[in-house]
C-alpha positions as CSV (number, residue, x, y, z in Angstrom):
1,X,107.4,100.7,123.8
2,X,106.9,101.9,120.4
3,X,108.1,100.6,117.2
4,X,110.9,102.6,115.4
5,X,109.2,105.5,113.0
6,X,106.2,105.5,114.7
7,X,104.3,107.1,117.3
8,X,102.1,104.1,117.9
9,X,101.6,102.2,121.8
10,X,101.2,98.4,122.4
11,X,98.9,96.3,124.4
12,X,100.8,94.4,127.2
13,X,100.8,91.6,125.1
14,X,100.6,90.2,121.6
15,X,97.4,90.7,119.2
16,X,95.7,87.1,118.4
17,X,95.2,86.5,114.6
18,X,93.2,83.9,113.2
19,X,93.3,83.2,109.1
20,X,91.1,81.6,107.0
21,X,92.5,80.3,103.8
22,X,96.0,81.2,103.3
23,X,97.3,77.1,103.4
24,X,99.3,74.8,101.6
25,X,100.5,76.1,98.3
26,X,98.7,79.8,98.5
27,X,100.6,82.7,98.1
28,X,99.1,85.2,99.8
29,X,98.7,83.7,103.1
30,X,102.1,83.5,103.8
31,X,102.6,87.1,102.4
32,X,99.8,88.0,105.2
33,X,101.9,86.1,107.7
34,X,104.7,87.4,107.1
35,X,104.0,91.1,107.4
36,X,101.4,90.7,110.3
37,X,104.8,89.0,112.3
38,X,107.2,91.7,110.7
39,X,106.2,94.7,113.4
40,X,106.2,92.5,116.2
41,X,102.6,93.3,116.8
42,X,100.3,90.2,116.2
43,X,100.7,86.4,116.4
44,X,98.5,83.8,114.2
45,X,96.9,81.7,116.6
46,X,94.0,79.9,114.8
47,X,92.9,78.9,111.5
48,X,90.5,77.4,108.4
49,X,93.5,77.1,106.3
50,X,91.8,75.2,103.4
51,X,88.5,74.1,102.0
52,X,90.2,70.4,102.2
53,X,90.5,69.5,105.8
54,X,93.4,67.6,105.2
55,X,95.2,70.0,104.0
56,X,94.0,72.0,106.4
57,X,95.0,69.9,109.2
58,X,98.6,70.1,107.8
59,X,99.1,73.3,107.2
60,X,98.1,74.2,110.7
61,X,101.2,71.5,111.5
62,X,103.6,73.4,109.1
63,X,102.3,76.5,111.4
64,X,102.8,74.5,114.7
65,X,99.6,75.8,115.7
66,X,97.1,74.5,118.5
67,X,95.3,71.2,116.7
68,X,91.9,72.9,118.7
69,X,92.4,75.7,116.7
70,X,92.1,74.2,113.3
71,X,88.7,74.7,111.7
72,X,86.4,73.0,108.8
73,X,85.5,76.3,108.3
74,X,85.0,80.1,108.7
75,X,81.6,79.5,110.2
76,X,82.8,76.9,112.8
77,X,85.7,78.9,113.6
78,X,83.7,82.6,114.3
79,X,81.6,80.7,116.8
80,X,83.9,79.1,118.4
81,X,86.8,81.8,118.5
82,X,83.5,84.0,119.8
83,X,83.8,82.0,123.0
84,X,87.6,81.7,123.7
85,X,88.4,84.0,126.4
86,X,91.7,84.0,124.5
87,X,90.0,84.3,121.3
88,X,91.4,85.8,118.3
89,X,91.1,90.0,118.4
90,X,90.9,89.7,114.4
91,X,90.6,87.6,111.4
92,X,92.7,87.5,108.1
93,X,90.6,86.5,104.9
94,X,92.8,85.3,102.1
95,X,90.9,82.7,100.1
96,X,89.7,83.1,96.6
97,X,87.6,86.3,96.0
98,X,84.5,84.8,96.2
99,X,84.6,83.4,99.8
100,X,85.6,86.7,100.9
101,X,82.1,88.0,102.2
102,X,80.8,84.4,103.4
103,X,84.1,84.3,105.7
104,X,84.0,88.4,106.5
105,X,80.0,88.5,107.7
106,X,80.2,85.7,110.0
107,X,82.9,87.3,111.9
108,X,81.4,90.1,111.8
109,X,78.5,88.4,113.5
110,X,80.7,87.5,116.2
111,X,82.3,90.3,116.8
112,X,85.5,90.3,115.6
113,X,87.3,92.4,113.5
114,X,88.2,91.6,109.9
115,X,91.2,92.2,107.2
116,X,90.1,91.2,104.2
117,X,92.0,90.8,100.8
118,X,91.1,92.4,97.9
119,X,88.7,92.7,96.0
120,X,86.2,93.1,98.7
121,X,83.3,91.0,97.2
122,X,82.2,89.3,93.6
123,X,79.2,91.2,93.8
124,X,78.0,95.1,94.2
125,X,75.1,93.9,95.6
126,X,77.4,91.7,98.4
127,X,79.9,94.4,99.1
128,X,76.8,96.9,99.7
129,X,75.3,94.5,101.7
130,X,78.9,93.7,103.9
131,X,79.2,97.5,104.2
132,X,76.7,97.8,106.3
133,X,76.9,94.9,108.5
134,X,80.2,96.4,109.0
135,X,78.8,99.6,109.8
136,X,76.5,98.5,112.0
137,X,79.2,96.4,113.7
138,X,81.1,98.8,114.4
139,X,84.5,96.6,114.2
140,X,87.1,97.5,112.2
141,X,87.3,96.4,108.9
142,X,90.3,96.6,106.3
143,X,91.0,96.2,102.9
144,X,94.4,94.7,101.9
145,X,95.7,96.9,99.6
146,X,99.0,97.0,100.3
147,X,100.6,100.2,97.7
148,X,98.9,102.5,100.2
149,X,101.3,101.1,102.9
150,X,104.5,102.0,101.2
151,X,106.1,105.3,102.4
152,X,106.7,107.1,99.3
153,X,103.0,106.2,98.5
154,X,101.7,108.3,101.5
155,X,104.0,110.7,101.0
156,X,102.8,111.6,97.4
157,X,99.0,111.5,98.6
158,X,99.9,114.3,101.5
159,X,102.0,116.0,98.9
160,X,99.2,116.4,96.2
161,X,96.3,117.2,99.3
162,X,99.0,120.2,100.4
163,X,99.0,121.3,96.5
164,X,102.6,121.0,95.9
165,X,101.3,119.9,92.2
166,X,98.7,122.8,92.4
167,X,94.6,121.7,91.0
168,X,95.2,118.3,89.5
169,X,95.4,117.7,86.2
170,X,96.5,114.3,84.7
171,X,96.6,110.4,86.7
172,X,98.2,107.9,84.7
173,X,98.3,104.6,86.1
174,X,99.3,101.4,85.0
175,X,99.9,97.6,86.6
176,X,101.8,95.4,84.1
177,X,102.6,91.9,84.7
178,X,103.4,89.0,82.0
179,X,102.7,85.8,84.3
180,X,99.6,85.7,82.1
181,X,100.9,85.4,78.8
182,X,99.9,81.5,78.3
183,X,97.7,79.0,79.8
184,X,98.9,78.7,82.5
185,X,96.0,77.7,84.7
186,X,96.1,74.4,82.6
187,X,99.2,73.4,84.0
188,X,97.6,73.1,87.7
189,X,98.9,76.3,89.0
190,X,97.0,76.8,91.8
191,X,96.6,80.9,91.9
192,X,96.3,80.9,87.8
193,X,93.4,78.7,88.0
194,X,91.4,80.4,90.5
195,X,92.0,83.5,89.1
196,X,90.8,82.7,85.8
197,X,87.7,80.6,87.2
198,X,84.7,82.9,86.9
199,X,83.0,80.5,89.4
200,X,85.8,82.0,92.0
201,X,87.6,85.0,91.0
202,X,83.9,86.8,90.0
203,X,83.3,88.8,86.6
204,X,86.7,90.2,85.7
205,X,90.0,88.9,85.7
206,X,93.1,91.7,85.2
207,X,90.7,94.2,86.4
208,X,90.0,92.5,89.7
209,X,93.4,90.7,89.9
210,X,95.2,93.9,89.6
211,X,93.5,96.8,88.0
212,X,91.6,97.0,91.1
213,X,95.2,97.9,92.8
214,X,95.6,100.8,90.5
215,X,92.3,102.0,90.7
216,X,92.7,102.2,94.4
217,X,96.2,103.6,94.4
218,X,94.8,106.0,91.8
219,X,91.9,107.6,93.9
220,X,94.2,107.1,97.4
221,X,96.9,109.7,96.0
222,X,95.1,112.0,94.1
223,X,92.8,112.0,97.3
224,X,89.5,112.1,94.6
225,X,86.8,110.1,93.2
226,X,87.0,108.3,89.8
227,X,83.0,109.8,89.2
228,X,83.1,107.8,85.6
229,X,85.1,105.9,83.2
230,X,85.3,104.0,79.9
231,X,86.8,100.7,79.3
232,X,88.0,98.1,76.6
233,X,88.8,94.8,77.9
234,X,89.9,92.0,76.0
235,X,91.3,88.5,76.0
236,X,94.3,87.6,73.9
237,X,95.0,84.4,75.5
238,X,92.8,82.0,73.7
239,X,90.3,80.4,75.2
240,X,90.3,82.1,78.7
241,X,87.2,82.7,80.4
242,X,88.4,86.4,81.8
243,X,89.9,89.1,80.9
244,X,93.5,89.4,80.6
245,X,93.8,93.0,79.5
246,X,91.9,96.2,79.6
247,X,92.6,100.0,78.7
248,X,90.5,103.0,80.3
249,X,89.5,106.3,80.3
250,X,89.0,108.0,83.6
251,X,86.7,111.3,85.2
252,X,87.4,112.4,88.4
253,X,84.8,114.7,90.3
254,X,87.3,117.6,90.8
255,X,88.1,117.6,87.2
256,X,91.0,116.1,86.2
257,X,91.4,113.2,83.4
258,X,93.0,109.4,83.9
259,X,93.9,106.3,82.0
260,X,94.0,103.0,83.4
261,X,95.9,100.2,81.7
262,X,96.1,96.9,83.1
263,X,97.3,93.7,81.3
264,X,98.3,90.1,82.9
265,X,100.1,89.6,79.4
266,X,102.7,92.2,78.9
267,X,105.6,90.3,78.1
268,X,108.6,91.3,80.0
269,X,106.9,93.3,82.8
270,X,106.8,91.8,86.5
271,X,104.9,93.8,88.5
272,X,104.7,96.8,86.8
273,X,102.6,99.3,89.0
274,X,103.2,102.6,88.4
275,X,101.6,105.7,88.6
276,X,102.2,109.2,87.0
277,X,99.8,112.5,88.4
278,X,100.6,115.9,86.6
279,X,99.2,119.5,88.1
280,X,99.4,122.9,87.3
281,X,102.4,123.1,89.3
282,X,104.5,120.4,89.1
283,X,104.2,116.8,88.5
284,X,104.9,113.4,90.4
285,X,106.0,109.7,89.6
286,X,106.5,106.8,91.5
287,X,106.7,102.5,90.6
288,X,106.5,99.8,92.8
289,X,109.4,98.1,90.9
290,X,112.0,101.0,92.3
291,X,109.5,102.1,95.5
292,X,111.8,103.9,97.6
293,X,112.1,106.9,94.7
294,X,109.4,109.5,94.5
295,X,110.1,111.4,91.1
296,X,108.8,115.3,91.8
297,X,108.5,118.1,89.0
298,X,108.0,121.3,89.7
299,X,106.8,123.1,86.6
300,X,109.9,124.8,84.8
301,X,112.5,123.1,87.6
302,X,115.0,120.5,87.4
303,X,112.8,117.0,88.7
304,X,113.8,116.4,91.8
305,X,114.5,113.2,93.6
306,X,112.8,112.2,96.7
307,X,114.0,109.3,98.9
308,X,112.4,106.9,101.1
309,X,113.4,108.2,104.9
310,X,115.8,110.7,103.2
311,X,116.0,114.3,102.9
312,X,112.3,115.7,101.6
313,X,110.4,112.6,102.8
314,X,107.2,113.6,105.0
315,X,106.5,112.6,108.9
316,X,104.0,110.7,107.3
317,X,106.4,108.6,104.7
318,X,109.0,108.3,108.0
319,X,106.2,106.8,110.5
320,X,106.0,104.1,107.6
321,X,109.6,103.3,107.2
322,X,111.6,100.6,109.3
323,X,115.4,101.1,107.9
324,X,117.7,103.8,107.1
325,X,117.3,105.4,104.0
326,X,119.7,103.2,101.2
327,X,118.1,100.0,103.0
328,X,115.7,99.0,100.7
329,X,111.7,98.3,102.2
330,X,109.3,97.1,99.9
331,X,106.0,94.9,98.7
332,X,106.0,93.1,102.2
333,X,106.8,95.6,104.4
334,X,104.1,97.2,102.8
335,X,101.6,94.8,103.9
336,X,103.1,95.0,107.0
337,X,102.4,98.6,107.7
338,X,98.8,98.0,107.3
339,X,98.8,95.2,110.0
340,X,100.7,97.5,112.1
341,X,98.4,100.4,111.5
342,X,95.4,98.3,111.9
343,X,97.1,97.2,115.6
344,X,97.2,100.3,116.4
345,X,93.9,101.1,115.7
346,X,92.3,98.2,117.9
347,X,95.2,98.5,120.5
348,X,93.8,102.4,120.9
349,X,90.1,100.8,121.3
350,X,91.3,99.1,123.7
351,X,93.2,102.1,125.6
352,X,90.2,104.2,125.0
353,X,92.5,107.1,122.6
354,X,92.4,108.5,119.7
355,X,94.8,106.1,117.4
356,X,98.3,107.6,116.6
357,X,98.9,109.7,113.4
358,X,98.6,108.0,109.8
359,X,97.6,104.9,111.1
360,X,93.8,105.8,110.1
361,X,95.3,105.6,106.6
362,X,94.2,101.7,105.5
363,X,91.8,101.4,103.3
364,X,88.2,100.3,105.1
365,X,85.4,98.7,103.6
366,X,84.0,101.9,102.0
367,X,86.7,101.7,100.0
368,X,86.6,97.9,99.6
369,X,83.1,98.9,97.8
370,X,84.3,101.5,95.6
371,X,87.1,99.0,93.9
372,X,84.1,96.4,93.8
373,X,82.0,99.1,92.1
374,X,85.2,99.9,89.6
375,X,85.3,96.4,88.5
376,X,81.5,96.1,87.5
377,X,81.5,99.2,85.9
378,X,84.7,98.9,83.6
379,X,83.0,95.5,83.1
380,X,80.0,96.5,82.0
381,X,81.5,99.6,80.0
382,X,83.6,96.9,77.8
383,X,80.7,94.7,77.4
384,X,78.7,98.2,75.9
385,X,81.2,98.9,73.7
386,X,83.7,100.9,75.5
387,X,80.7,102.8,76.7
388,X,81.3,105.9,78.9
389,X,79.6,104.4,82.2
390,X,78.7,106.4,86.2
391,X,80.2,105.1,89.4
């Protein structure tokens, strides 16, 4: 039975997740839940839901899951998982950034595959390092950026690789939010604080929080390599320990010419991604605010409008879309379509095929290294000066 808009098979029964982080009074983890449940593809069956093992054990009760199946940890629970005949066939990593590669090698080690959130690692040197376990392993690894999931998204990429815009030109990209835009980590909120703790979130702030989003969404459309770049960063609020800001110039290796601008205190913007890529043929435009509009420009033409499962969308954009066209899909169905893709690539391991189209589209841990290499550099570049640094 396949899912609707797809091409993909099933397994004759249900893939077995396991999480680690993702518990009481964390955002993401539920986001992760959520999507991984929306396709009908996966069911969480296991879990190191918190550092506290209290909180822990409850949020594995709010989850109804298996009281054997609650772990202190990511260590305990790769070993043990190893030897379940019904052990989980991958793992979800959704803790602060800098238990990411702790969590990701050990089940690695046990042979089990891995979705990781983003950014991959704190560290160069750690993401290096994971990539190759990973390679080695052989087990499929992915990187949670979710923008490459939505529809319009893919569709713009196979657009720009087919040369509808013609050589490229101009990437524009921006992420915008405001939540920011006081302490707020001193009131206790939980995903403000870790995100502005060094100790936890690594050496960036809005450039790992989000800027890392755009960077990737950036190099997955125009289907190119950011080969160098230049960045100011700054903190407005005062006293914070990270960045909450930064502007950028960006070189790509085929020759066309970005800016980056990324800000956690923009006052009024939400979630402001949006990215603009101009050609010598036409241009295109898309935000995650309005997601189910692609914006195309043909040099000299009226723009036209381009519609999530509508007339003009690609096979590619349809495989990735779950209602009619007017039914809006958005942020977690875009998760969602990388749990289903990443299904589909274990589920055709398993079947011994080649996986169905597009769903080799999720970012991997190659390019779980490149956004960890983005970060270091525009870091590095800011604390130089705004200095013009290599990838």
């Amino acid at each position: 039975m396949a899912i609707e808009g797809s091409t993909t098979q099933r397994l004759n029964r249900r893939l077995r997740l396991g999480m680690v982080g993702g518990g009481r009074g964390a955002f993401i983890g539920a986001v992760h839940r959520i999507a991984a449940r929306l396709d009908d593809r996966w069911q969480l069956v296991a879990g190191a839901l918190s550092s506290d093992p209290e909180r822990g054990r409850l949020s594995g009760e709010d989850l109804l899951l298996d009281p054997t199946r609650l772990y202190a940890d990511a260590t305990e629970m790769a070993k043990r998982e190893k030897r379940r005949k019904d052990g989980i066939d991958a793992v979800a990593i959704v803790t602060p950034n800098h238990a990411h590669a702790p969590a990701a090698k050990a089940f690695l080690k046990a042979g089990i595959h891995v979705i990781c959130d983003k950014p991959l690692t704190t560290s160069l040197r750690e993401a290096e390092s994971l990539a190759k376990l990973v390679n080695d392993s052989g087990l499929i690894f992915a990187v949670t950026h979710n923008y490459t999931g939505y529809p319009l998204v893919r569709q713009a990429r196979a657009m720009v690789a087919e040369g509808a815009l013609g050589k490229l030109r101009v990437v524009q990209v921006e992420y915008a939010q405001d939540w920011l835009a006081t302490r707020l980590e001193e009131s206790g909120q939980k995903q403000a604080e870790w995100r502005t703790d060094p100790a936890r979130s690594g050496p960036a702030g809005a450039i790992g929080d989000i800027g890392s989003h755009a960077f990737n969404l950036a190099e997955f459309i125009a289907g190119d390599e950011v080969e160098a770049l230049c960045a100011e960063a700054h903190v407005f609020v005062e006293g914070r320990r990270l960045d909450d800001n930064a502007h950028m110039l960006l070189r790509f290796r085929g020759g066309a010419r970005g800016m980056l601008w990324c800000s956690q205190v923009a006052a009024g913007r939400e979630n402001g991604l949006r990215i603009r890529l101009y050609g010598e043929k036409g241009g295109l435009e898309w935000q995650q605010e309005n997601p189910n509009l692609l914006i195309y420009s043909p040099l000299g033409e009226p723009p036209r409008l381009i519609r999530r499962n509508g007339a003009g969308a690609y096979p590619v954009a349809n495989a990735a879309s779950r209602v009619p066209a007017g039914h809006p899909e958005g942020y977690l169905e875009g998760f969602a379509q990388l749990y289903a893709d990443i299904a589909e690539q274990i589920a055709a391991r398993v079947d011994g095929r080649e996986p169905a189209p597009f769903s080799t589209l999720v970012p991997t841990v190659a390019d779980g290294v490149r956004g960890v290499r983005f970060i270091e550099a525009a870091v590095r570049s800011s604390a130089r000066g705004a200095r013009w640094l290599e990838l």
